[in-house]
C-alpha positions as a LaTeX table, in Angstrom:
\begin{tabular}{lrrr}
\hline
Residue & $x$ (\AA) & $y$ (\AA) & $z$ (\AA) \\
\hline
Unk1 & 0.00 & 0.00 & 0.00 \\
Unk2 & 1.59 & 3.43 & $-0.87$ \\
Unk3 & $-0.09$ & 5.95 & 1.59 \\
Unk4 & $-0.23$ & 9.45 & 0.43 \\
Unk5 & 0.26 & 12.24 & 3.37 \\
Unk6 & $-1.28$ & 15.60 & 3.25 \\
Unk7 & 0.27 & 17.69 & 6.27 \\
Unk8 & $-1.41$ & 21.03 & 6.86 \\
Unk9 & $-2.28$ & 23.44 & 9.71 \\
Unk10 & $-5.45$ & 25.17 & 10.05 \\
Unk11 & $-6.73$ & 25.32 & 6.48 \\
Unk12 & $-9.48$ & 22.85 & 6.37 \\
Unk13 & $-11.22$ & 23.03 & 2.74 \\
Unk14 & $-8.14$ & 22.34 & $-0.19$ \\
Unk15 & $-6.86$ & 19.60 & 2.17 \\
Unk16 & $-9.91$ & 17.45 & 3.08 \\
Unk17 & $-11.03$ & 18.19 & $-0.70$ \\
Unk18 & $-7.81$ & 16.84 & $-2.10$ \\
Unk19 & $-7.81$ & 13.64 & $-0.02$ \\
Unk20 & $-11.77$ & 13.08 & $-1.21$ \\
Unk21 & $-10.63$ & 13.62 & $-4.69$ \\
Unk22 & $-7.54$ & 11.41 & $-4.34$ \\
Unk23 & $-9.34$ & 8.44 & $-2.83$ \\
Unk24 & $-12.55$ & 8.79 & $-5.34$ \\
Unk25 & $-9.86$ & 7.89 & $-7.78$ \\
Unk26 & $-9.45$ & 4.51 & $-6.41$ \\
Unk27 & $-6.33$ & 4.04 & $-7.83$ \\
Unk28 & $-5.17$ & 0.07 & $-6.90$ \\
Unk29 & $-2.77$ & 0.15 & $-4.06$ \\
Unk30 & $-3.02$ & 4.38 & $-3.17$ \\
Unk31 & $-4.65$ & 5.72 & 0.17 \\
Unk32 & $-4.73$ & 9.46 & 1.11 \\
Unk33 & $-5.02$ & 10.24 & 4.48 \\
Unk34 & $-3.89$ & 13.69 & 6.47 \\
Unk35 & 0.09 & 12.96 & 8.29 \\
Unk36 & $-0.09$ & 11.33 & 11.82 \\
Unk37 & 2.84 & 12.09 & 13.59 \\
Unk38 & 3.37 & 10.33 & 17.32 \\
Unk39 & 7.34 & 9.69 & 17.46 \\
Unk40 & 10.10 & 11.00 & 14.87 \\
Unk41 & 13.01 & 8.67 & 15.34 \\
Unk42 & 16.24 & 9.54 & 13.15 \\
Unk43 & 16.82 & 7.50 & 10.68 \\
Unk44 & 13.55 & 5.26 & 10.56 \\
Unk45 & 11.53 & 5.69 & 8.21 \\
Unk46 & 8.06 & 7.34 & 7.29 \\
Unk47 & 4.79 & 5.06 & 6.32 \\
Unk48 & 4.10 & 7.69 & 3.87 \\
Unk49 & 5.39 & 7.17 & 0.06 \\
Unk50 & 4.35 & 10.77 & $-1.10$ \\
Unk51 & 3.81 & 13.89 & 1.47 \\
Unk52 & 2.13 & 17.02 & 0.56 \\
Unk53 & 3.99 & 19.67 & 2.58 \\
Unk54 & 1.14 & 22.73 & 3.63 \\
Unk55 & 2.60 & 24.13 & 6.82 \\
Unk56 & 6.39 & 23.57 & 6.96 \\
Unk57 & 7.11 & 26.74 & 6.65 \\
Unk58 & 5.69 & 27.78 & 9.90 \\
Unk59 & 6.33 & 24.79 & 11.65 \\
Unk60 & 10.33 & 23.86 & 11.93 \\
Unk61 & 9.35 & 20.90 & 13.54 \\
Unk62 & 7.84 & 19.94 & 10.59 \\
Unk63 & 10.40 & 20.54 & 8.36 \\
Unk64 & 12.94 & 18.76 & 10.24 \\
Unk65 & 10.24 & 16.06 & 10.40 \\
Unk66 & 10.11 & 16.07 & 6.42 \\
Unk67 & 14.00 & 15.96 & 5.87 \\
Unk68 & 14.10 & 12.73 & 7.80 \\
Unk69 & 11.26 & 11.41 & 5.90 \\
Unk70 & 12.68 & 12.49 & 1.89 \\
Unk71 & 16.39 & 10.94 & 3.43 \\
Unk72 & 14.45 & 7.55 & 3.99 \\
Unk73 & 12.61 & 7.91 & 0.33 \\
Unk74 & 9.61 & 9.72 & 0.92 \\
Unk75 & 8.29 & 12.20 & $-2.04$ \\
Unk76 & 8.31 & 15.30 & $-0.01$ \\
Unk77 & 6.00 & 17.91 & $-1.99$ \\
Unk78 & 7.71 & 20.43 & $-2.27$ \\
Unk79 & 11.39 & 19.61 & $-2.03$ \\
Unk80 & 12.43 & 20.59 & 2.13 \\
Unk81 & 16.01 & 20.90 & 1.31 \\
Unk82 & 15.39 & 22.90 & $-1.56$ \\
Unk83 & 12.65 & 25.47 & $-0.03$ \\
Unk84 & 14.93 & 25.63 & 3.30 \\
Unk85 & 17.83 & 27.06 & 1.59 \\
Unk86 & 15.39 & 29.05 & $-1.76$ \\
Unk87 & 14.55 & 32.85 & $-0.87$ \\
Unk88 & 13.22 & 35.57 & $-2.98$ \\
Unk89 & 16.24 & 37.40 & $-3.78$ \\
Unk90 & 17.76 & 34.22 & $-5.46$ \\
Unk91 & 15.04 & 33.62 & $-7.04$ \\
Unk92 & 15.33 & 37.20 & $-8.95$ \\
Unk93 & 18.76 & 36.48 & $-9.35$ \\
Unk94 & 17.92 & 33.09 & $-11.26$ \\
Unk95 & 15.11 & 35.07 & $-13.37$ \\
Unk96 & 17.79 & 37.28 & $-15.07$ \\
Unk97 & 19.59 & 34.33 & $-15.95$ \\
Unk98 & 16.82 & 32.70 & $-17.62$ \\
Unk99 & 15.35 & 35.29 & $-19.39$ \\
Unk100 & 12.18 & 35.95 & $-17.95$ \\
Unk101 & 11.62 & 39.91 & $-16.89$ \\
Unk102 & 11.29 & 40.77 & $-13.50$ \\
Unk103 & 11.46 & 44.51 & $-11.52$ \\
Unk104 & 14.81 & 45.99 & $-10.51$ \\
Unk105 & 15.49 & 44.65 & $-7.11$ \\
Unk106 & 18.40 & 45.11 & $-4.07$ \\
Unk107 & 18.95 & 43.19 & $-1.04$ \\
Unk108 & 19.64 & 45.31 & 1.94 \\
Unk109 & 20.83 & 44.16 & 5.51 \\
Unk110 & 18.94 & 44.04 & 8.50 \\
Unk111 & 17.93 & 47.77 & 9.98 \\
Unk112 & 19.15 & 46.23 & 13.67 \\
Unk113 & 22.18 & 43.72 & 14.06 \\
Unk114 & 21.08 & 39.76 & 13.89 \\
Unk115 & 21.32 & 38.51 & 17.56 \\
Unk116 & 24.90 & 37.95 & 19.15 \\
Unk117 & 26.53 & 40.66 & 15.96 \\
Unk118 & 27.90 & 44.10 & 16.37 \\
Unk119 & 29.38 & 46.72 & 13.96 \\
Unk120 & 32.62 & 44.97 & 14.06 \\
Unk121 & 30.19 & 41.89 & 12.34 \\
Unk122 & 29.77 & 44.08 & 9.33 \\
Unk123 & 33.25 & 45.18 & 8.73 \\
Unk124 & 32.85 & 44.81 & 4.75 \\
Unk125 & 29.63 & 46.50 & 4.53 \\
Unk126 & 29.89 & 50.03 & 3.26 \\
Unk127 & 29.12 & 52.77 & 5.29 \\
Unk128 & 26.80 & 54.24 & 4.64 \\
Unk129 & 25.53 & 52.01 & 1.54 \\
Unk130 & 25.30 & 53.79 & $-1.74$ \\
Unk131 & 21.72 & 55.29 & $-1.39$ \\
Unk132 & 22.03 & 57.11 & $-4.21$ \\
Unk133 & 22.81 & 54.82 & $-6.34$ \\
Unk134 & 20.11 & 52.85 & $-5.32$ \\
Unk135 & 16.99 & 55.14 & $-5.20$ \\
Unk136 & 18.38 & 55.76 & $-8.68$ \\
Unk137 & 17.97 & 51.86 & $-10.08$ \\
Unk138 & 15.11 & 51.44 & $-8.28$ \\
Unk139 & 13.08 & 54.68 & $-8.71$ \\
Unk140 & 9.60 & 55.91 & $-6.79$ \\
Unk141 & 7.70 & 54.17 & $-5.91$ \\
Unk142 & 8.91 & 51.21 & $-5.05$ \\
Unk143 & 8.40 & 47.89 & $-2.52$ \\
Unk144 & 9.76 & 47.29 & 0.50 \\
Unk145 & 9.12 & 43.96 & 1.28 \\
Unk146 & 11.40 & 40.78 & 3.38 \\
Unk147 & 13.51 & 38.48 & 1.02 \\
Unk148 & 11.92 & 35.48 & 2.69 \\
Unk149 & 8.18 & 34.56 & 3.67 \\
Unk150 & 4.79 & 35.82 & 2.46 \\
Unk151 & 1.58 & 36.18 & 3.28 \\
Unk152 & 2.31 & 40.36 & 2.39 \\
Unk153 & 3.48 & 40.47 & 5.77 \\
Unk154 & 6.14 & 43.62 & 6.31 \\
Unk155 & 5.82 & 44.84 & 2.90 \\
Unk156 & 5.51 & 48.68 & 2.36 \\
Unk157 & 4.99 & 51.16 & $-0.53$ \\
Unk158 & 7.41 & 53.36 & $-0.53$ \\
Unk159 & 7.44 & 57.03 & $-2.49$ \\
Unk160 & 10.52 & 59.05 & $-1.45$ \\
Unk161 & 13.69 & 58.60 & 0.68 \\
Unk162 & 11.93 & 59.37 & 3.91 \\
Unk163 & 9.19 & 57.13 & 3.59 \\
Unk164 & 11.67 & 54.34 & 3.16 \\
Unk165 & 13.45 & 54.96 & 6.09 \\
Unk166 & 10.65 & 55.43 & 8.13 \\
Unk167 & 9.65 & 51.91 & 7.04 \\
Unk168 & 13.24 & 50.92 & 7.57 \\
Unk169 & 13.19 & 51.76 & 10.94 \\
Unk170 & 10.23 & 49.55 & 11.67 \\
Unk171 & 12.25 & 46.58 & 10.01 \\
Unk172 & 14.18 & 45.20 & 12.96 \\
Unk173 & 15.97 & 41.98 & 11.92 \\
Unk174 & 14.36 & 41.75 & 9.09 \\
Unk175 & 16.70 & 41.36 & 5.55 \\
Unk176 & 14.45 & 43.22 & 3.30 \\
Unk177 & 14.18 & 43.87 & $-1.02$ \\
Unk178 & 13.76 & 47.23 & $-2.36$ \\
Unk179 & 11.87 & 46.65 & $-5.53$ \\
Unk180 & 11.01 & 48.87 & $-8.41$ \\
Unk181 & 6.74 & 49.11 & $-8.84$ \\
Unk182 & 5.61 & 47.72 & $-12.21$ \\
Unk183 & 2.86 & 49.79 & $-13.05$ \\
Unk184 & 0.96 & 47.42 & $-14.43$ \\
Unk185 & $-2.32$ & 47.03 & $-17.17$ \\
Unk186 & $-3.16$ & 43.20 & $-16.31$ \\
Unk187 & $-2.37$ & 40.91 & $-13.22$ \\
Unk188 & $-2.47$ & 37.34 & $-13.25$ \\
Unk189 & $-1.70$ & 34.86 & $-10.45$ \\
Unk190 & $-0.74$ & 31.27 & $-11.86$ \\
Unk191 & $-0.59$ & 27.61 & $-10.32$ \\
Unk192 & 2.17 & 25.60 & $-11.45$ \\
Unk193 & 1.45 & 21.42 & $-10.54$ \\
Unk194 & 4.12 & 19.12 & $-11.09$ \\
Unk195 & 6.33 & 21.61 & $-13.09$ \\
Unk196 & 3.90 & 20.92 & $-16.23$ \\
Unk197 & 0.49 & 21.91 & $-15.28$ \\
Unk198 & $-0.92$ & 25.59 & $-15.13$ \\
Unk199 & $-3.54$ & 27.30 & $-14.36$ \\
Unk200 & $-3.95$ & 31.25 & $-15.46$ \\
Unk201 & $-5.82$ & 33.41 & $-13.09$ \\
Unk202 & $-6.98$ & 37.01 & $-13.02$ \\
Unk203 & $-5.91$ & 38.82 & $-10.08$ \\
Unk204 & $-6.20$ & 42.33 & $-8.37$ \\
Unk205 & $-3.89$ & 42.69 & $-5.32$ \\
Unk206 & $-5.52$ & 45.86 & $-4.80$ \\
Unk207 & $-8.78$ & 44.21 & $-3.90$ \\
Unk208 & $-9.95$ & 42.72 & $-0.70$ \\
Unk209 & $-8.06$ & 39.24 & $-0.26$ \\
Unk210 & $-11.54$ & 37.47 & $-1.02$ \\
Unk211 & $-12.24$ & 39.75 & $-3.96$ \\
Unk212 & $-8.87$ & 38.95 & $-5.70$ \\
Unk213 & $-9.81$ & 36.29 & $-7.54$ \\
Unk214 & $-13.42$ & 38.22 & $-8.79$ \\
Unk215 & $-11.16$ & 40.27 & $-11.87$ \\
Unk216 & $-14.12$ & 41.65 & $-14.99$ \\
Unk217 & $-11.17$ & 42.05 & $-17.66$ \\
Unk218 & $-11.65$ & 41.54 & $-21.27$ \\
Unk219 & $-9.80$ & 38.17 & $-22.52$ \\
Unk220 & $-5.46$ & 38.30 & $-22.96$ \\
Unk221 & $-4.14$ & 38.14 & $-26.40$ \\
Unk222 & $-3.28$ & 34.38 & $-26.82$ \\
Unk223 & 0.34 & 35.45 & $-27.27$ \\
Unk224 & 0.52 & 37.24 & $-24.06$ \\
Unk225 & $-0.53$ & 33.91 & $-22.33$ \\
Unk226 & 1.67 & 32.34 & $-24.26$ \\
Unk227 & 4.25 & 33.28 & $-22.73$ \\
Unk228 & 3.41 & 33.73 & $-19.09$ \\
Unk229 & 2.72 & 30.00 & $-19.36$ \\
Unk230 & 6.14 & 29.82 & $-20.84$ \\
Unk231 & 7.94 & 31.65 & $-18.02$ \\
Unk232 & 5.61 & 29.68 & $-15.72$ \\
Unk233 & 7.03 & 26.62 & $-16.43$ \\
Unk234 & 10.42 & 27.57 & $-17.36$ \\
Unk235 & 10.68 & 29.26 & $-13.21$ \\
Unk236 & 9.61 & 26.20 & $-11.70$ \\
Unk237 & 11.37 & 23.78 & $-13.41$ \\
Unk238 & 14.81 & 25.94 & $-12.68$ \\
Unk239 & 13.74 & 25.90 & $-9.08$ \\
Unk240 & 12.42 & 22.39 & $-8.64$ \\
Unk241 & 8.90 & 23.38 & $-7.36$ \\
Unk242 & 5.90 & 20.60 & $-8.17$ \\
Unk243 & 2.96 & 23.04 & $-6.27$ \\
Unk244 & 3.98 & 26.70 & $-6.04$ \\
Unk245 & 2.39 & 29.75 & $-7.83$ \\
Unk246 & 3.76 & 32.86 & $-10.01$ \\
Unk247 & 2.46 & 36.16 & $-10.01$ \\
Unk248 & 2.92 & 38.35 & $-12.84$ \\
Unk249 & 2.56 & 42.21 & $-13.63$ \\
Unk250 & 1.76 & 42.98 & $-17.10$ \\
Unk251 & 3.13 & 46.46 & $-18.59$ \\
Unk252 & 3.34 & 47.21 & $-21.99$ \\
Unk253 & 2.67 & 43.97 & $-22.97$ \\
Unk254 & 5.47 & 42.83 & $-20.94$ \\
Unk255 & 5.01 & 40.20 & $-18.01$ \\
Unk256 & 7.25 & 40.68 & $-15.26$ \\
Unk257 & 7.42 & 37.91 & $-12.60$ \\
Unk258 & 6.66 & 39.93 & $-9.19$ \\
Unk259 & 6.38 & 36.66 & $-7.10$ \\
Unk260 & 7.52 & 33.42 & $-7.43$ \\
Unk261 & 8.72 & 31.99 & $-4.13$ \\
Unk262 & 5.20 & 30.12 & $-2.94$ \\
Unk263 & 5.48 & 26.68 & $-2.37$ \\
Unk264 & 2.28 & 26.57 & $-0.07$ \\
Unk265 & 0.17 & 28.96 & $-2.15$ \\
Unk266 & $-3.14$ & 29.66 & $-0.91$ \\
Unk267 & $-6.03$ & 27.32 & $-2.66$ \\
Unk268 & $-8.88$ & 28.12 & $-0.03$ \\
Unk269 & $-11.99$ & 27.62 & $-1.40$ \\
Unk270 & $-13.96$ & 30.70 & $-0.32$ \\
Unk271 & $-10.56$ & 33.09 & $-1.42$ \\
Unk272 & $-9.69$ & 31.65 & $-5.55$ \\
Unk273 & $-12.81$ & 30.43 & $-6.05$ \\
Unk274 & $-14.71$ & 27.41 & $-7.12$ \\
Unk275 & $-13.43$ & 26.96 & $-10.46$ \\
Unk276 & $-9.85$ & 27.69 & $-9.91$ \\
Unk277 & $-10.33$ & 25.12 & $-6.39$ \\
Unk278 & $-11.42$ & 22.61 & $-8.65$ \\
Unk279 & $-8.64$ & 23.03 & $-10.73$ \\
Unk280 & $-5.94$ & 23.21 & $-8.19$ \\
Unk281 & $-7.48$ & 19.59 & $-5.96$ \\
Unk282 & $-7.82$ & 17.89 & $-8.79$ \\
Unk283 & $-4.32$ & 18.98 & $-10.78$ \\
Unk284 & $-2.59$ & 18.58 & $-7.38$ \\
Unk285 & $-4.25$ & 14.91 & $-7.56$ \\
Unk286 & $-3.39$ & 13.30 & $-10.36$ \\
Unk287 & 0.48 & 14.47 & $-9.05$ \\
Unk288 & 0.57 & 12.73 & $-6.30$ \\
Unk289 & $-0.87$ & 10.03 & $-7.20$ \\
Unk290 & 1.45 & 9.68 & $-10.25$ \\
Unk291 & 4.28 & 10.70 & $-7.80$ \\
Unk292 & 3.18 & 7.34 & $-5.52$ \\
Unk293 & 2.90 & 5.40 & $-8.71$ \\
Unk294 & 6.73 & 6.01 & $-9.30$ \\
Unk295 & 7.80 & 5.91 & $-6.26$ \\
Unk296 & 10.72 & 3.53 & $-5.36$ \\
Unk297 & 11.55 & 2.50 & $-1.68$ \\
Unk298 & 14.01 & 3.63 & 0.11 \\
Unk299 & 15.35 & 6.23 & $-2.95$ \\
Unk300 & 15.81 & 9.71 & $-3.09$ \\
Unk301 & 12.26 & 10.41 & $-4.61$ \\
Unk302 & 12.42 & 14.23 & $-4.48$ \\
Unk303 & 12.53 & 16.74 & $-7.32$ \\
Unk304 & 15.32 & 18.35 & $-7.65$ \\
Unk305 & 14.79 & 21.55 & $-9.96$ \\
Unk306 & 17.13 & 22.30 & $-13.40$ \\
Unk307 & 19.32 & 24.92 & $-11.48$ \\
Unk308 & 20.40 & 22.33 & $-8.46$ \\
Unk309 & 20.82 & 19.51 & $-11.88$ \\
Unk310 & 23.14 & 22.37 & $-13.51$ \\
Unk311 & 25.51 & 22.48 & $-10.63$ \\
Unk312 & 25.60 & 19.65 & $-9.64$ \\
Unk313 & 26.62 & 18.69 & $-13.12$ \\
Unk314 & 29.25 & 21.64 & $-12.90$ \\
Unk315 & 26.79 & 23.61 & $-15.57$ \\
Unk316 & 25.43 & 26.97 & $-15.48$ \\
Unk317 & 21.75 & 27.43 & $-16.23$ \\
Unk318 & 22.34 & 30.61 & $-17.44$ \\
Unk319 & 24.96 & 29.75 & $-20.40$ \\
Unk320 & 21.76 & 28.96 & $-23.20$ \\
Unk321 & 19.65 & 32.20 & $-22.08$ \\
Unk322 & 22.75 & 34.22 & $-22.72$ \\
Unk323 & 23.99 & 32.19 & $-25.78$ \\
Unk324 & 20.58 & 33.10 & $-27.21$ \\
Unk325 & 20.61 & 37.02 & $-26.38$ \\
Unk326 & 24.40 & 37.63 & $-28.11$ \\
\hline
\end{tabular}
């Protein structure tokens, strides 16, 4: 019997939904259930073939839970060694190198010193950094946001230099992006499944968070989905993600990725709506159950995205994009 794990916290709807749909497959040999956890031993192994990680992120336990299970051959969705050491800075750092347009971003230290630091811990950091320089590559306005986590926790709109260091100031520990504003004509929001499946949404961050999903635009040009799909795919397969969601500000015609690090993306029902929930339970489905299909006891069983592949070969990712632009 392969068992399929879903381990979540308090969202209640795209979990039980997704273990309904899984079972109501009945798929010879496959069980979904939601993780039971009573002793984490290291070293032995997990009962589950396939986990689908939900709450990791706020949980370390769980994540250290997860690394132990993926070491004994468990399909950890998504990869816990990968989304343990991925943050957003890198991954606007990877987008440049495979070609798909995002906004002018920095990464700035922490307003107050990391626990246990002093000055003397920041001997080769300029002082004071080169503000200048860059209020001048990022322009007004601009986001202040953290390179790591979501949820639009800490994130300000800035419009001047004393607005930013007001918000600065309020920052503590916090490493934080300056990022330029896309001032954009269309916003989509767009599930990736398995690093081949994807769903296109609408999307107003400006709205309500139940409203952002309730968009009356006329229809995209074909082309322009096109390639969001495209740059879809082409992000999470660098990165290694099989459940994670890309948001994208269109200007000009241009998409530029504003948000790609989201391996437990929201799929409430009552917030994206019935027909993109449907999507999303039954997509993130027929992955699993696929992933429990191939899975082989006792291997390594994660995915492990192009860039990690690249390196590990002693590759860069980057060398075709820029090939192609000379």
């Amino acid at each position: 019997m392969k068992k399929i794990g879903i381990l979540h916290g308090k969202e209640r709807t795209f979990p039980h939904a997704l273990i309904e749909r899984i079972n109501s497959l009945n798929e010879p040999g496959i069980v979904a259930e939601p993780v039971n956890i009573n002793q984490v031993a290291q070293g032995a192994p997990s009962p589950y073939a396939v986990i689908l990680d939900r709450i990791s992120q706020d949980v370390p336990f769980y994540r250290a839970y997860l690394k132990n299970a993926a070491l004994n051959g468990t399909a950890v969705v998504n990869n816990p060694f990968w989304w343990s050491a991925d943050e957003k800075f890198f991954n606007n750092c990877l987008a440049t190198k495979l070609g798909v347009a995002v906004p002018n971003t920095v990464i700035l230290p922490s307003k107050d010193h990391p626990a246990d630091c002093s000055a003397e811990s920041f001997s080769n950091l300029a002082f004071p950094l080169d503000w200048d320089g860059i209020f001048s590559y990022i322009g007004w306005p601009a986001y202040f946001k953290p390179h790591s986590g979501g949820g639009w926790k800490n994130v300000y709109k800035v419009h001047n230099p004393d607005e930013f260091f007001k918000a600065y100031a309020e920052t503590g520990q916090l490493v934080m992006l300056l990022q330029s504003e896309v001032q954009f004509d269309d916003y989509y929001r767009c599930y990736c499944i398995g690093g081949t499946d994807v769903r296109i949404m609408p999307y107003e961050p400006r709205n309500a968070h139940h409203l952002r999903y309730v968009v009356d635009r006329p229809p995209a040009a074909p082309a322009l989905l096109e390639r969001i799909k495209r740059d879809v795919l082409t992000l999470n397969q660098a990165l290694g993600y099989d459940f994670n969601t890309v948001e994208f500000g269109v200007s000009n015609g241009v998409p530029y990725a504003i948000d790609f690090c989201n391996p437990a993306p929201d799929a409430d029902r009552n917030s994206v709506g019935e027909e993109n929930f449907k999507w999303v339970v039954d997509a993130a489905a027929r992955m699993l159950v696929t992933r429990a299909k191939s899975h082989r006891d006792g291997a390594d069983n994660l995915t492990w995205g192009k860039y990690v592949q690249a390196s590990a070969a002693g590759k860069f990712i980057g060398a075709a994009t820029a090939a192609k632009k000379k």
